[in-house]
Each structure stands twice: as C-alpha cells, then as structure tokens.
C-alpha positions as CSV (number, residue, x, y, z in Angstrom):
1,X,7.4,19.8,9.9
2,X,7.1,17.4,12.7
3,X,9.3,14.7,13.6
4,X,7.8,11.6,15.2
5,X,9.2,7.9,16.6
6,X,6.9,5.9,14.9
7,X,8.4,2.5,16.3
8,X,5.8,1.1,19.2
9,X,5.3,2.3,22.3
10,X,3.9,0.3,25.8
11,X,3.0,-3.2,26.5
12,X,0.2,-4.6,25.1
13,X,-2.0,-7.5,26.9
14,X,-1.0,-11.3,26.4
15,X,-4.8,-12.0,26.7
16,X,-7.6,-11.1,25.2
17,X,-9.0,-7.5,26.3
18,X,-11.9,-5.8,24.3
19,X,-12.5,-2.3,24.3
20,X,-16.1,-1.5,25.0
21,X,-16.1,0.8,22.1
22,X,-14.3,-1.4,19.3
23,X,-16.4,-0.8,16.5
24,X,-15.5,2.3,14.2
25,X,-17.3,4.0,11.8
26,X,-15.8,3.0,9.2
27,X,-14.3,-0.5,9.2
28,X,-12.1,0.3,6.6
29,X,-9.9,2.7,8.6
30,X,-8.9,-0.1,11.3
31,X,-5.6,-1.4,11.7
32,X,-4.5,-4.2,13.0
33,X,-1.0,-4.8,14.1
34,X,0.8,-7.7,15.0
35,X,4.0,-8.0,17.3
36,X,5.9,-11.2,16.8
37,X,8.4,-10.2,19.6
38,X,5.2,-9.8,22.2
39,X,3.2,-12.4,20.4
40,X,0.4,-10.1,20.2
41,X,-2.1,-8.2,18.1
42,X,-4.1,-5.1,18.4
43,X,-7.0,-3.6,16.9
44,X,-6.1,0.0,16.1
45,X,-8.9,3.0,15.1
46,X,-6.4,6.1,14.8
47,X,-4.2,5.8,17.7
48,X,-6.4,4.5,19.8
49,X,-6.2,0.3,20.6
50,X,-10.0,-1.1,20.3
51,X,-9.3,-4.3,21.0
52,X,-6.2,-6.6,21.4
53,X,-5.2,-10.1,22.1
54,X,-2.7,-12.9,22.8
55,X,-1.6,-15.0,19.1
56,X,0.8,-17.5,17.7
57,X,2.9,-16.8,14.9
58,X,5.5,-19.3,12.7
59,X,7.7,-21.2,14.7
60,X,11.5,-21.4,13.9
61,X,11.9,-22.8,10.6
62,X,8.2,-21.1,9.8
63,X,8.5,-17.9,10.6
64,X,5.6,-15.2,9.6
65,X,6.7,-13.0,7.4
66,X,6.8,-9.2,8.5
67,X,5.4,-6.1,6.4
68,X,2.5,-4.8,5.4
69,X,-0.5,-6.6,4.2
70,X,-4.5,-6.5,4.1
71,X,-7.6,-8.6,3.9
72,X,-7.9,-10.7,0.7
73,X,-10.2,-12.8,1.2
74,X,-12.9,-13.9,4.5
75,X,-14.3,-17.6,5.4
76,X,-16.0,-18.5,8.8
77,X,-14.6,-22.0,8.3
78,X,-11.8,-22.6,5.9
79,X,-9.2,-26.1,5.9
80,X,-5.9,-25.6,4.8
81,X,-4.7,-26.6,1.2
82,X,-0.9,-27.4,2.9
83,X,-1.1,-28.4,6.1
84,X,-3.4,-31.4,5.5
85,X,-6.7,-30.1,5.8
86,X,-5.9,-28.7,8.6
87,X,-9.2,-26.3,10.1
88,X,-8.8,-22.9,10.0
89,X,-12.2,-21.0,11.3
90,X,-12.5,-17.0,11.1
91,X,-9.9,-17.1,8.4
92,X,-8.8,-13.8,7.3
93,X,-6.0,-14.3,3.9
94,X,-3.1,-11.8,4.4
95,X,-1.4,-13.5,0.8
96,X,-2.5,-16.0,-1.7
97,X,0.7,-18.2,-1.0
98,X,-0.9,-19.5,2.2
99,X,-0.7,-16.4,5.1
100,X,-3.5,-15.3,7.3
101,X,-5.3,-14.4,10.9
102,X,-7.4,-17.6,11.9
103,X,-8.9,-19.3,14.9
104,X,-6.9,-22.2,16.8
105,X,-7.5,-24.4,19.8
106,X,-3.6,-24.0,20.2
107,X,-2.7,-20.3,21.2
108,X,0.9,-20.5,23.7
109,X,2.5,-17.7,24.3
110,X,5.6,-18.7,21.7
111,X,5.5,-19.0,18.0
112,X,3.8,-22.0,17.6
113,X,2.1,-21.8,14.0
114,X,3.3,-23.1,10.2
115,X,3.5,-19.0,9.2
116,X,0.0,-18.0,9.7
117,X,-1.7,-16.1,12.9
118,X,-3.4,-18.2,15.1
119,X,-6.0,-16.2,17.6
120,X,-8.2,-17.4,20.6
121,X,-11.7,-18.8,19.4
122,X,-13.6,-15.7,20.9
123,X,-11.2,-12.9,19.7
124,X,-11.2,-14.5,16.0
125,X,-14.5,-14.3,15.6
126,X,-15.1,-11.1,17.1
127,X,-12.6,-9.8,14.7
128,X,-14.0,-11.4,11.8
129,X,-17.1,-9.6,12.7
130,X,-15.1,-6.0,12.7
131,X,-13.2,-6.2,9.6
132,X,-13.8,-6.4,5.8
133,X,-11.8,-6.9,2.7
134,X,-9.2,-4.5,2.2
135,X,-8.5,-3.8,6.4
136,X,-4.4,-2.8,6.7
137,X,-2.7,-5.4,8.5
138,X,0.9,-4.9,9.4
139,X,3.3,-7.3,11.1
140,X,7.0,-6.8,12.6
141,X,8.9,-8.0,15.2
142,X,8.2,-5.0,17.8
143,X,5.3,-3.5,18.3
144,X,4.0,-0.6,16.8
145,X,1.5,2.1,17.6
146,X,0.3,4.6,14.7
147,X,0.7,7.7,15.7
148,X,-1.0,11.1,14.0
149,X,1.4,12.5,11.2
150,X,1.7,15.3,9.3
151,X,3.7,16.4,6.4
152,X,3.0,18.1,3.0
153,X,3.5,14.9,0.8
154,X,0.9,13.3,2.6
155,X,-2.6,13.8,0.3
156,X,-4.6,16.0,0.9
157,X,-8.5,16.5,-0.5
158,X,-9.4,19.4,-2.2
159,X,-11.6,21.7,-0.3
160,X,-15.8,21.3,-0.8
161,X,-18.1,23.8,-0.2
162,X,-20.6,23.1,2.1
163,X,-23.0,24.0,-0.5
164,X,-21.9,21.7,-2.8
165,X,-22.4,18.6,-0.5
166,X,-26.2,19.3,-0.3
167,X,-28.8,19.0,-3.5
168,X,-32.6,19.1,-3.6
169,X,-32.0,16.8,-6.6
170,X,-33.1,13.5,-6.8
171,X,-30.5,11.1,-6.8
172,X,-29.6,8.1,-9.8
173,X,-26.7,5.2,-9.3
174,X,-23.8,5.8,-11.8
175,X,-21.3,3.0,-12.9
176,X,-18.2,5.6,-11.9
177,X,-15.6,4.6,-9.6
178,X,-18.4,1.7,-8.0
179,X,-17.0,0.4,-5.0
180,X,-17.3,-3.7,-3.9
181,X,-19.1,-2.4,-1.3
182,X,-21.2,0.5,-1.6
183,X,-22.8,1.4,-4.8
184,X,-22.0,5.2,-5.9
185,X,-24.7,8.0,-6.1
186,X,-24.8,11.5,-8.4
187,X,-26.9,14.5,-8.9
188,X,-29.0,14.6,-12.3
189,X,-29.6,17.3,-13.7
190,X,-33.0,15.8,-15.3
191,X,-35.1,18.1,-13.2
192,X,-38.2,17.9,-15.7
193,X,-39.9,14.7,-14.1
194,X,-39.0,15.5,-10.9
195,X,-41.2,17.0,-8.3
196,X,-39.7,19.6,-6.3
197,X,-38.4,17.9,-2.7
198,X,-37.1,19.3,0.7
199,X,-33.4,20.4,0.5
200,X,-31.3,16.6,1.6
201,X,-27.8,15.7,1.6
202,X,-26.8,13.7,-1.2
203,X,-24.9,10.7,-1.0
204,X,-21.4,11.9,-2.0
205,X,-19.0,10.0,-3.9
206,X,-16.9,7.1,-2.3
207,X,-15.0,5.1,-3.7
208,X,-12.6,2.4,-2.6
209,X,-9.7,3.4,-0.5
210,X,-6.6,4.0,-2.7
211,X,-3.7,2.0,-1.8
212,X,-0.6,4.1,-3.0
213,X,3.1,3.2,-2.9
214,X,6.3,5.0,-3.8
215,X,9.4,3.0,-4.4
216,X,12.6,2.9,-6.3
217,X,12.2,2.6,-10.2
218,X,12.8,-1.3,-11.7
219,X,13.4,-2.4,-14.7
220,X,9.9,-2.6,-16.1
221,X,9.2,0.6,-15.6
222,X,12.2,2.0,-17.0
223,X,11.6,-0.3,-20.1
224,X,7.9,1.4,-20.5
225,X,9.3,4.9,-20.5
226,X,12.1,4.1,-23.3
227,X,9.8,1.9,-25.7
228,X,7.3,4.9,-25.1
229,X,10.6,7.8,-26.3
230,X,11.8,5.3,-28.7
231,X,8.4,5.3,-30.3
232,X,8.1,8.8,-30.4
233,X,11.3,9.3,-31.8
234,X,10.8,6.5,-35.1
235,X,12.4,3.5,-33.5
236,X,9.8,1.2,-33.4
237,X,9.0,-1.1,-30.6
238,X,5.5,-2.0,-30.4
239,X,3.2,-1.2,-27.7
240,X,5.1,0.0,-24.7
241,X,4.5,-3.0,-22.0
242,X,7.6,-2.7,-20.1
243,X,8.9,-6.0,-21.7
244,X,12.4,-6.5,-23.7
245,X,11.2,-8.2,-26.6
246,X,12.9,-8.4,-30.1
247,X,11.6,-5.1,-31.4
248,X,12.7,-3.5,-28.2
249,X,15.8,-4.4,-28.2
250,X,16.3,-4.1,-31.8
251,X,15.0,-0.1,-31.4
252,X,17.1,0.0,-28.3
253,X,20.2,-1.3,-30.9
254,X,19.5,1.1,-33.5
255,X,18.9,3.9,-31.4
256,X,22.7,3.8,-30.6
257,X,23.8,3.0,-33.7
258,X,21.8,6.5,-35.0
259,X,23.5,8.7,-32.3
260,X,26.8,7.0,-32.1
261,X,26.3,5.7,-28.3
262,X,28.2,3.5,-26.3
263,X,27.2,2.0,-22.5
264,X,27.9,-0.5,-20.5
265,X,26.4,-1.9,-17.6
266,X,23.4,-3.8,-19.0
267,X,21.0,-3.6,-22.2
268,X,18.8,-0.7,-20.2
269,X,21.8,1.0,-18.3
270,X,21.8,4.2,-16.5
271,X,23.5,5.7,-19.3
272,X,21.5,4.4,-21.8
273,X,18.1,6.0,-19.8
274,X,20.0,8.9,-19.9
275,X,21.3,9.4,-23.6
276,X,17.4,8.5,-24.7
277,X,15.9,11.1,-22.7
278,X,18.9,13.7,-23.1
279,X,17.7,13.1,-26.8
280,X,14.1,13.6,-26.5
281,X,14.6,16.5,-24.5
282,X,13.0,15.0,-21.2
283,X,15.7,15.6,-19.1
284,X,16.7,13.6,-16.2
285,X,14.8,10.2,-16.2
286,X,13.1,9.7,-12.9
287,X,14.1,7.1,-10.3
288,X,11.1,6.6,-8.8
289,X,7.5,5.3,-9.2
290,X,4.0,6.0,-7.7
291,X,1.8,3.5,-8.2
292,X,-1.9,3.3,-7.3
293,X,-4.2,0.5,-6.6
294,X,-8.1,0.5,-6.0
295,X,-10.4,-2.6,-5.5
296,X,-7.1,-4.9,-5.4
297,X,-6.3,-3.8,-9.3
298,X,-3.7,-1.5,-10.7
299,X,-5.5,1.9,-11.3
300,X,-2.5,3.8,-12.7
301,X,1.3,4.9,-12.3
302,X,3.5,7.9,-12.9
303,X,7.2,8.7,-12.4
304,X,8.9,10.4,-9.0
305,X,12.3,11.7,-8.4
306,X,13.8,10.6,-5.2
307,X,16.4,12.6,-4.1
308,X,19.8,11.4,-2.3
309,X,18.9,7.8,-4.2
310,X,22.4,6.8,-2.4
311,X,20.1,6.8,1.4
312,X,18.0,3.8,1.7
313,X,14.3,5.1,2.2
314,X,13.3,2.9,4.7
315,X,9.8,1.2,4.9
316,X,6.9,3.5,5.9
317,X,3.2,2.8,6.2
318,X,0.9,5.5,6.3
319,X,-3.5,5.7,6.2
320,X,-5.9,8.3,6.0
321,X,-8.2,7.9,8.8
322,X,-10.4,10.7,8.4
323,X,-11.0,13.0,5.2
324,X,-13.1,16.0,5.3
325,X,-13.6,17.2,2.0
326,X,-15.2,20.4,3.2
327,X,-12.1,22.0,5.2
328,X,-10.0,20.1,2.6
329,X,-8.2,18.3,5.2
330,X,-7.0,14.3,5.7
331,X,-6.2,12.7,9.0
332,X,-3.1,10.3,8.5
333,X,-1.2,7.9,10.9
334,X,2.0,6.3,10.1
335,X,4.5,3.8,11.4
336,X,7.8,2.8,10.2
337,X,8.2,-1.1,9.6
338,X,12.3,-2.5,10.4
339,X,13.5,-3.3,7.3
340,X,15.9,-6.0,6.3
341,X,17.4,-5.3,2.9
342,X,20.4,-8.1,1.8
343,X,23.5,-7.0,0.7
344,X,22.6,-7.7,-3.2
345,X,19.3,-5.2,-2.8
346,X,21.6,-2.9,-1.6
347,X,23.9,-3.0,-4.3
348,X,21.1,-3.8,-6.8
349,X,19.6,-0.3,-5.5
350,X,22.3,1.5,-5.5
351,X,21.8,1.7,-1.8
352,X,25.7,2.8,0.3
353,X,24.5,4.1,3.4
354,X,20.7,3.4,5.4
355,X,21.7,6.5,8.0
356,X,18.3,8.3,6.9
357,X,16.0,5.2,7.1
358,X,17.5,4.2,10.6
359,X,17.3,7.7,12.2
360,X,14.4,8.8,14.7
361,X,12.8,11.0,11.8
362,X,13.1,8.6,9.0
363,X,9.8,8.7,8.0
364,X,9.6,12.6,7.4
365,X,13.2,12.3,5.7
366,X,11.5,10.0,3.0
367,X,9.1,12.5,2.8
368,X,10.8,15.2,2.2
369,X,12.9,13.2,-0.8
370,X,9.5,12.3,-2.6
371,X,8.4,14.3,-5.3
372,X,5.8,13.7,-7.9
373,X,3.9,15.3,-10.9
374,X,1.4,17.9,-9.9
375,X,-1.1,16.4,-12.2
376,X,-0.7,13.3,-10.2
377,X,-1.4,15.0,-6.9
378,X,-4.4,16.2,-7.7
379,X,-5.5,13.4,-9.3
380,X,-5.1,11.2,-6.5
381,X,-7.1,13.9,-3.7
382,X,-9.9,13.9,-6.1
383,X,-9.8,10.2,-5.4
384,X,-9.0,9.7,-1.5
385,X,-11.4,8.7,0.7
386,X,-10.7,7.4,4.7
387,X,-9.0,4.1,4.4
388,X,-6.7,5.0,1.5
389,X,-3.1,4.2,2.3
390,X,0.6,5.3,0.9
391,X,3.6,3.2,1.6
392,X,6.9,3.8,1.1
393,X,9.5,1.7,0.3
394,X,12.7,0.5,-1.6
395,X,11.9,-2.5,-2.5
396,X,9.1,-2.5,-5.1
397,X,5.5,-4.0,-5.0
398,X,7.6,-7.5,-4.5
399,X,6.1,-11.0,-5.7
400,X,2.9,-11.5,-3.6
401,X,1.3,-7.8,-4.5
402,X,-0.8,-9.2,-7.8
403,X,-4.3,-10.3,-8.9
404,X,-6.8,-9.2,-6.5
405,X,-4.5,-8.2,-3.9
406,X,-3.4,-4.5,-2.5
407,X,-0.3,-3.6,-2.3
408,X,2.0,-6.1,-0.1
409,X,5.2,-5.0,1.2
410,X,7.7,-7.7,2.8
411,X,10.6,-6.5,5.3
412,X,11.1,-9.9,6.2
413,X,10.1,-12.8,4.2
414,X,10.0,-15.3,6.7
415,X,7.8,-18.4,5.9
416,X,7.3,-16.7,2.2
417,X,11.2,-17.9,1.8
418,X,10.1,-21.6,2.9
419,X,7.3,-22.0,0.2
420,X,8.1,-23.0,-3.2
C-alpha cells in the first residue's frame, strides 16, 4: 500500500498559460481545479496541468463554496436569473442554485465574484471548447494536484481477452446502458444475412462514467433496510421508500411490542437497527452506504461497514483516468479536499476524534476502513469506464446532489449558506 500527500503542490500561474497539448483523449477524464487561496484554476489530464489560468471567485460575504462538483449544464451566452441579468458567456453550471465557471470583463487578482468563477474571455472559451457535461470540477482553498494512487478498494475492471475485443461480426445499436453521448454497439449473432467480412475491432461497450460515493449511513437509508426486515418478518409497512410514514411507524411500534423491546434515543435508534436485524438474523446493520450515479440519475445503492466509525473519514476525490479492460487494470488519481465539519455533524455522526482524516495518509486510512459486498464490486468493474469517479466522505450526498446532477460534495458551503 502506498501512502501519498494528496494536498497541492507548486505555484500555479496568475495568468493565463496554455499547454500546447491541452486536449485529451477523452474529455471526460479532465479535471479542473480551482484554488481560492491562489485565485487560480488548472486544467488537469492525470497529473499533468494542460492548461491553467488567473479567476475570481465570491467575495467576502459571497464566498464560493468548496467541494467537489461537475458540469451540469453548458451555454455560450447565458444572463443571470439573480444578479439582474447580469451576462455570463462560456457558462459552465457547477449547481442548479446559481454556481458556475463563466466569462467576465472583471478578472482581479482577489475574490471579486457573487459565488461563481469568473475566467478571462480567451481562457473561458477555450475551456468551453475542452469540456463536456459531466467534467469533475473541484474547488478548495489550497491548491491541489491529483496525484496517481493505488489501493485495493479502488475498482478495478475485470480482465478481457484480447480476443474477445475483436469480432468479424457485423455490428447493431442496442438500447443497453446508452450513453448522452455516444450511442452503444454489440455483436449479433444473426450471422445468416451477413456476408463474411475482414476480422475488425468492434466498438466495445461504453457507458457513462460512474460517479460512486461512500459515506456514513442516514436516516433514509436506515429506514429502507428496516421497512424492507419488517416486511419480511409480517409487520407490514408498505413499499420500502426510506420514509417514516404511519404504517412504518406503526410496524416499527408493534415490532417492539412482539419482542418485548425498549430503546431510546429516537424512533429509528441504534438499538432499535440492532434488535430488528439481531431478529432477522442479519447481523450487525451496516453503517455505511455506496451509492452509484450514471447520466446524473441514481443507478443503484448497497450497504458498507466502515470500520473505527468514531475517526472522521475525511473527504476524498478519486477518478479513473485510464481503464484497460484487457490487463484488467484502472488508472486512478486522487486528492483529499479540507473538510469543515461543525460541531453538530460531529456529534450527529458520531464523529470524537478527525486524527485519521487530518494525517498525511488519510486518504489510504479511509480506504482501508471501506468495505462493501462482493456482488457490488463486481458489479460496478463490469460498469467502469475512464471518467468514473468514487468520493468519499462523511457527510452524505448533501442538498445540491439531485435531478440531473452527479454527485456534489460541499466541504465548505460558502455562498450555498447565503442563498435561500
């Protein structure tokens, strides 16, 4: 296992500088990074910077938030719904509640902006040409370089053959896993009407990127799992949804009633989660989540154990920049985001000590406290293609990660705290 310092490293250029080579491959695996302490952003293709450039973030009393976002939505001219119309070219959405990258005339070297990042004329458009919808985009006070990282959590594909990846078969469009952007190809196995062509590599499969994030278990979740026991153990309570409606809490009532239990601490206690699944036979109920996102809607979840629940995780960010499928192996780069976590999270967390999260391996101790289902595992390499992303984190997907959005993690709320 290797230990890395995945806070920033050098000084990156208050003007604009452009690689020669800032394209990549793949738009999808860029990053881009923004440094509110430097006032700068950079264009990241692995580890390597592409492209970088002066900005303006939220001024004092509009501060942009930090944390990890990506690309909602693109306009090459868009005017602002709160600031009076105000122009906004080469705008790139970050949230729905008013955040994003955009072109000003007004770029100092201080926080100047209402929250959002304003970039030179000639850089914003140049990075509106790079980018598409679902680029990573992370912001924090220092800056921050991703650096190569390996561990055993991170995913992993399962190995191809070579031979596999080629067919002489023609090839039909299939409704499976369709991306936005790229219709997806299989083999048929019609071979009748076909003629008989040279050997070709088929398109393979390629789906979205996966945006995955591990995090402390909340109520909703834990209310899913019970309805889901309680159901299969008589007590009715409808469809589980995760929501405490009357039959829920009626089953949840007359479980204890049956089995002669008493908690405290809350309808859906710890000791209540435990007495349910001590009764069905489940054993410890899990603490954590894994949830997965793809095309900026939910695609599943399933339960994790994090061990030492006590330590504070930390906030980690993590993509897969390269997969190949035929050695089996993934490429990823990581950083670790500061995190600000109030005193109530703390105690709403169960959080007494953050001595894990602040050390200079944090992110491979978080690591190493993750575990999920096997089944889950594999069913998320079958899925990962370059761009795919894992975050984790304590605080939960958090109010902004919803309809058509990827997962959106906030270390530092910023101008989200100022909007009603």
């Amino acid at each position: 296992m290797k230990s890395r310092f995945l806070f920033g490293l050098g000084l990156l250029s208050a003007t604009a500088l452009i690689h020669p080579a800032f394209g990549a491959e793949d738009a999808r695996t860029l990053q881009i990074v923004v440094s509110k302490d430097r006032q700068s952003l950079a264009v990241y293709d692995g580890d390597k910077a592409v492209a970088t450039s002066k900005v303006s973030t939220g001024k004092r009393g509009h501060a942009t938030p930090s944390g990890i976002f990506s690309i909602l939505e693109k306009e090459v001219y868009h005017e602002s719904n709160l600031y009076s119309d105000s122009p906004m070219p080469f705008m790139q959405r970050l949230t729905w509640s008013g955040i994003a990258l955009h072109e000003s005339n007004s770029v100092p070297n201080y926080p100047a902006s209402h929250g959002c990042v304003r970039m030179p004329k000639a850089f914003a458009k140049m990075l509106y040409q790079m980018t598409e919808r679902g680029v990573h985009v992370v912001i924090a006070d220092q800056p921050l370089v991703p650096q190569p990282f390996e561990h055993a959590m991170l995913f992993q594909p399962e190995a191809v053959p070579a031979s596999v990846l080629f067919s002489d078969l023609e090839l039909r469009p299939t409704t499976a896993f369709l991306s936005q952007a790229q219709p997806v190809q299989v083999a048929t196995n019609d071979v009748a009407a076909l003629p008989m062509p040279q050997a070709t590599q088929a398109a393979p499969l390629d789906p979205a990127p996966l945006g995955i994030l591990i995090t402390r278990r909340g109520l909703r979740e834990n209310v899913r799992d019970l309805q889901g026991l309680l159901n299969d153990m008589g007590f009715a309570t409808g469809t589980p949804d995760g929501m405490l409606g009357p039959a829920t809490v009626q089953a949840i009532e007359d479980f204890k009633k049956a089995h002669n239990i008493k908690t405290s601490g809350g309808l859906v206690s710890p000791a209540l989660m435990k007495a349910v699944y001590d009764v069905a036979g489940k054993g410890e109920p899990p603490n954590g989540e894994i949830m997965v996102r793809q095309n900026f809607k939910p695609l599943f979840e399933a339960p994790a154990i994090i061990a030492e629940p006590q330590e504070a995780l930390g906030t980690h960010f993590f993509t897969a920049h390269t997969i190949d499928k035929v050695n089996g192996k993934a490429d990823w780069f990581g950083v670790t985001l500061e995190d600000d976590l109030s005193k109530d999270a703390k105690k709403r967390l169960g959080i007494t000590s953050e001595a894990h999260a602040e050390s200079l391996d944090a992110a491979d101790r978080a690591l190493d406290r993750v575990t999920i289902p096997n089944d889950t595992r594999r069913k998320i390499e079958d899925l990962l293609t370059a761009g795919s992303s894992l975050t984790i984190s304590d605080t939960g997907i958090g109010p902004e990660t919803g309809d058509q959005t990827d997962f959106i993690t906030i270390t530092n709320r910023g101008a989200l705290g100022k909007r009603g």
